[in-house]
C-alpha positions as CSV (number, residue, x, y, z in Angstrom):
1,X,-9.7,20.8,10.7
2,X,-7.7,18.5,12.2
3,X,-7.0,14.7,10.4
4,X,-7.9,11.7,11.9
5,X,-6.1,8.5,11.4
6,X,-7.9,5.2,11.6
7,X,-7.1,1.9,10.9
8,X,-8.6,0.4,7.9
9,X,-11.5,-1.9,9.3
10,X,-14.6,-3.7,6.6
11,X,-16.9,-0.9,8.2
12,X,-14.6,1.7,6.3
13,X,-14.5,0.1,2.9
14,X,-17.0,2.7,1.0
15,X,-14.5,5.5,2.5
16,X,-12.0,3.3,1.5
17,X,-13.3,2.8,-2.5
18,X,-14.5,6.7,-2.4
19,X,-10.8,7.4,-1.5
20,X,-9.6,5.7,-4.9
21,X,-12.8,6.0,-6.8
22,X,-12.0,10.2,-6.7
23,X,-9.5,11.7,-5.0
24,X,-6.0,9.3,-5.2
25,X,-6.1,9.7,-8.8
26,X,-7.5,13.2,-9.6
27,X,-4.2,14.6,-11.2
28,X,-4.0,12.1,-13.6
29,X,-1.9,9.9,-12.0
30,X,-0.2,7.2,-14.3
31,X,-0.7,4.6,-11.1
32,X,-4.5,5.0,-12.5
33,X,-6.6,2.5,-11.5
34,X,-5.4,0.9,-8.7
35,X,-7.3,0.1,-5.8
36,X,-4.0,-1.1,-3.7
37,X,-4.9,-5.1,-3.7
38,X,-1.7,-6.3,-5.8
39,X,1.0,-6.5,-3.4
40,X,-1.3,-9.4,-1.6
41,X,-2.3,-10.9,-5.1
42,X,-0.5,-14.2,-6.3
43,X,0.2,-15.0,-10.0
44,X,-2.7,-17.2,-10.0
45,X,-4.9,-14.4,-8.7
46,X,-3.5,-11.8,-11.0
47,X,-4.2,-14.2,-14.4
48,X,-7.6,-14.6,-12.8
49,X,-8.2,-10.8,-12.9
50,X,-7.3,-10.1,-15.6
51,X,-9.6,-12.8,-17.3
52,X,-12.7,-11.2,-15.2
53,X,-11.5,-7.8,-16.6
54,X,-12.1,-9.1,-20.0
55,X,-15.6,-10.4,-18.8
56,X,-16.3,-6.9,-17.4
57,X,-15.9,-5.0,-21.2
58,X,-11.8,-5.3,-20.9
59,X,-9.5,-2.1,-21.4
60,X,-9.2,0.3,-18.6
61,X,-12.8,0.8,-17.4
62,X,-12.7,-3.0,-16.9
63,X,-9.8,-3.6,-15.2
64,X,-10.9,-0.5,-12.2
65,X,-14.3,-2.4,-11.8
66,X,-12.3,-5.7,-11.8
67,X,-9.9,-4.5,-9.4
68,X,-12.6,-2.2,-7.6
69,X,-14.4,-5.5,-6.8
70,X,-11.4,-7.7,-5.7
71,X,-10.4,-5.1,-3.4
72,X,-13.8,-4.4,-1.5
73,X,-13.7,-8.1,-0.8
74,X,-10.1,-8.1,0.5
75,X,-11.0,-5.2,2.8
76,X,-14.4,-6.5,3.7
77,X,-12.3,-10.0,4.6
78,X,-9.4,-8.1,6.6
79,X,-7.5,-9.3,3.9
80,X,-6.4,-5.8,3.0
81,X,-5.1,-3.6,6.0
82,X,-3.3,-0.1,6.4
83,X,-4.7,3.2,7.7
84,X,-6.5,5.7,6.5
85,X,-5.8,9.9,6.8
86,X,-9.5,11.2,7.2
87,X,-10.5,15.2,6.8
88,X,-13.9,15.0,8.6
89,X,-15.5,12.5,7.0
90,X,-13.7,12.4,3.8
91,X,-10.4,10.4,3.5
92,X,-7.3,12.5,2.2
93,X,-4.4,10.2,2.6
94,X,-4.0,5.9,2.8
95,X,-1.2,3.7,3.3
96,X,-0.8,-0.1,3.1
97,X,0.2,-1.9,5.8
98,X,0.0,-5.4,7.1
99,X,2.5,-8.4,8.2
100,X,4.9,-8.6,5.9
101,X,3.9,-12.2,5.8
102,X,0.7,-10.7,4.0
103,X,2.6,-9.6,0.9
104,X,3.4,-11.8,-2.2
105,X,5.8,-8.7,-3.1
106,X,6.9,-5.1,-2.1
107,X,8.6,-2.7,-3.6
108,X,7.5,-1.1,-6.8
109,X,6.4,-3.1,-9.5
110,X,4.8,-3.7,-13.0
111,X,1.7,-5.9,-12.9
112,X,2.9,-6.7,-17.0
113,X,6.6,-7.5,-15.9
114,X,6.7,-9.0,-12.2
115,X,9.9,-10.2,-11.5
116,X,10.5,-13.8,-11.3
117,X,11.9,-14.2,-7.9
118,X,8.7,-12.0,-6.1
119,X,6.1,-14.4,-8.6
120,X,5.5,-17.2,-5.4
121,X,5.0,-16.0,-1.7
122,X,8.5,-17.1,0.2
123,X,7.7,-15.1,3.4
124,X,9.0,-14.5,7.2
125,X,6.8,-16.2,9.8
126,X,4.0,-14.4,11.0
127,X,4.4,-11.6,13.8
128,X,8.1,-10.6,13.0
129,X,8.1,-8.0,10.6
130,X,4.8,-5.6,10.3
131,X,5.4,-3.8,6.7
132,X,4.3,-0.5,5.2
133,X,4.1,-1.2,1.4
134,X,2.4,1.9,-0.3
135,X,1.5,5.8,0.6
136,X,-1.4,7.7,-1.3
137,X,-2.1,10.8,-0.2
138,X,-4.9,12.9,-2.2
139,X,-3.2,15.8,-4.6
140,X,-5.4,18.5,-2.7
141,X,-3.6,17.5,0.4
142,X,-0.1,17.0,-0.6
143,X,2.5,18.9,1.3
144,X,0.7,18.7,5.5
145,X,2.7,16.1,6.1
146,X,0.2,12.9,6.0
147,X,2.6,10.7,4.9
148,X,4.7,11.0,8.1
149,X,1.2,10.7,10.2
150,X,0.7,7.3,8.7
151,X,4.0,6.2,9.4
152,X,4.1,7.3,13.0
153,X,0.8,5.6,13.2
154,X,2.3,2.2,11.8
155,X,5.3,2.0,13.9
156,X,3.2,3.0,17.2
157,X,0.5,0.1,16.5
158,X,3.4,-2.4,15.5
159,X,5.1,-1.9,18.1
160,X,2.0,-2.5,20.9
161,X,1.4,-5.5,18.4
162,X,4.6,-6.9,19.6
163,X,6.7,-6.9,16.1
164,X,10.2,-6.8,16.4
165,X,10.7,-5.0,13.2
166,X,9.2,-2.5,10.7
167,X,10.0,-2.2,7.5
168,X,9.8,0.2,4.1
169,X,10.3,-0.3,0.6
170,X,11.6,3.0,-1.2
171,X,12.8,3.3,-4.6
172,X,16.0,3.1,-5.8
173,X,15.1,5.5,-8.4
174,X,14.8,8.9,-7.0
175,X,13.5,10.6,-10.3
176,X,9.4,10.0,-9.8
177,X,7.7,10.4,-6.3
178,X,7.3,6.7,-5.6
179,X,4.3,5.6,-4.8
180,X,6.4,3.2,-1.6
181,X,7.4,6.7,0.1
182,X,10.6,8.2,-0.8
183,X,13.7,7.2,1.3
184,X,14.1,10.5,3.8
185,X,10.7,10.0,4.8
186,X,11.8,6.6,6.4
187,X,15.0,8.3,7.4
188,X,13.2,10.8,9.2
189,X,11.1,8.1,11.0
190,X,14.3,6.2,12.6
191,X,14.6,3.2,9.6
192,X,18.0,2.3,8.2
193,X,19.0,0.6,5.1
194,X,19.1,-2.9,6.1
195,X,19.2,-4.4,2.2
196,X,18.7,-3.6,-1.4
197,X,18.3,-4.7,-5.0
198,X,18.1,-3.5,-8.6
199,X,15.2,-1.0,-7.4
200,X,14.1,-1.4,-3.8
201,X,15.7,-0.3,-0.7
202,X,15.0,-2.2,2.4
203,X,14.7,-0.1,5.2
204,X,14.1,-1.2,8.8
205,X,13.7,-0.1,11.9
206,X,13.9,-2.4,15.3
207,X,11.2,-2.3,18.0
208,X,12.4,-3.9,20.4
């Protein structure tokens, strides 16, 4: 069966809660639970979470519902946006993508140690640079290349949106599959290293 790839839209958010409710995680993922809604998240927001998830039982189980619930009501509000990789009616694959205007941080990060200069949202104006922040593709379904779908997906719809740039965040650290997308895949896609830090690689790519 052929995949299907379809913007994220609030019609799509039970596909989009069943996608990380049981099949992003199913190998035991360390990245367990994450529902995608922190790279949008300020401080303020995160302390706030974390003080529901104490309210919801605390430890694991109530941080997922905690962040389970944020995150239907940033997709239901089009706060959350990306695309989703769908095997009949069953979503496979997911990556986060929105104006980079969107995100109080990219990259890969620690919820217990953010760094200090990503902990207020400094941002580009909006319409400039349309961002791809985080891949998830379903272990089952690893390996048919949904990840480069995604992206070629993105960069078509950013480019009729009338961005002049798209942009990556890979890891500098090469050990673990990051959950940003690994460098080559980027590579592949046309990006180029346009800057980098302690343990994120920019990469862009022009689009006009």
């Amino acid at each position: 069966m052929a995949f299907v790839i379809k913007a994220l839209t609030p019609d799509l958010t039970e596909a989009y809660l069943d996608f990380f409710d049981r099949r992003a995680f199913s190998d035991g993922s360390p990245y367990y639970p994450c529902y995608c809604n922190a790279f949008n998240l300020g401080m303020t927001e995160i302390s706030e979470l974390r003080k529901q998830a104490q309210l919801q039982g605390g430890g694991t189980e109530g941080w997922k519902q905690t962040l389970r619930e944020s995150a239907a009501a940033m997709v239901r509000s089009g706060r959350i946006k990306g695309y989703l990789a769908f095997e009949g009616d069953q979503a496979a694959a997911w990556c986060n993508a929105n104006d980079r205007a969107n995100y109080c941080r990219t990259g890969e990060f620690d919820l217990d140690d953010l760094p200090e200069e990503n902990a207020s949202c400094e941002l580009p104006p909006y319409g400039q640079i349309k961002s791809v922040v985080c891949f998830a593709v379903s272990p089952q379904y690893r390996g048919r290349g949904l990840a480069s779908m995604l992206l070629e997906r993105f960069l078509a719809d950013a480019k009729s949106e009338g961005y002049a740039f798209a942009e990556g965040y890979p890891s500098v650290n090469t050990e673990e599959p990051p959950f940003t997308g690994p460098k080559h895949l980027f590579e592949k896609a046309g990006f180029e290293e346009y800057a980098r830090n302690d343990h994120t690689i920019v990469m862009r790519k022009a689009l006009k």
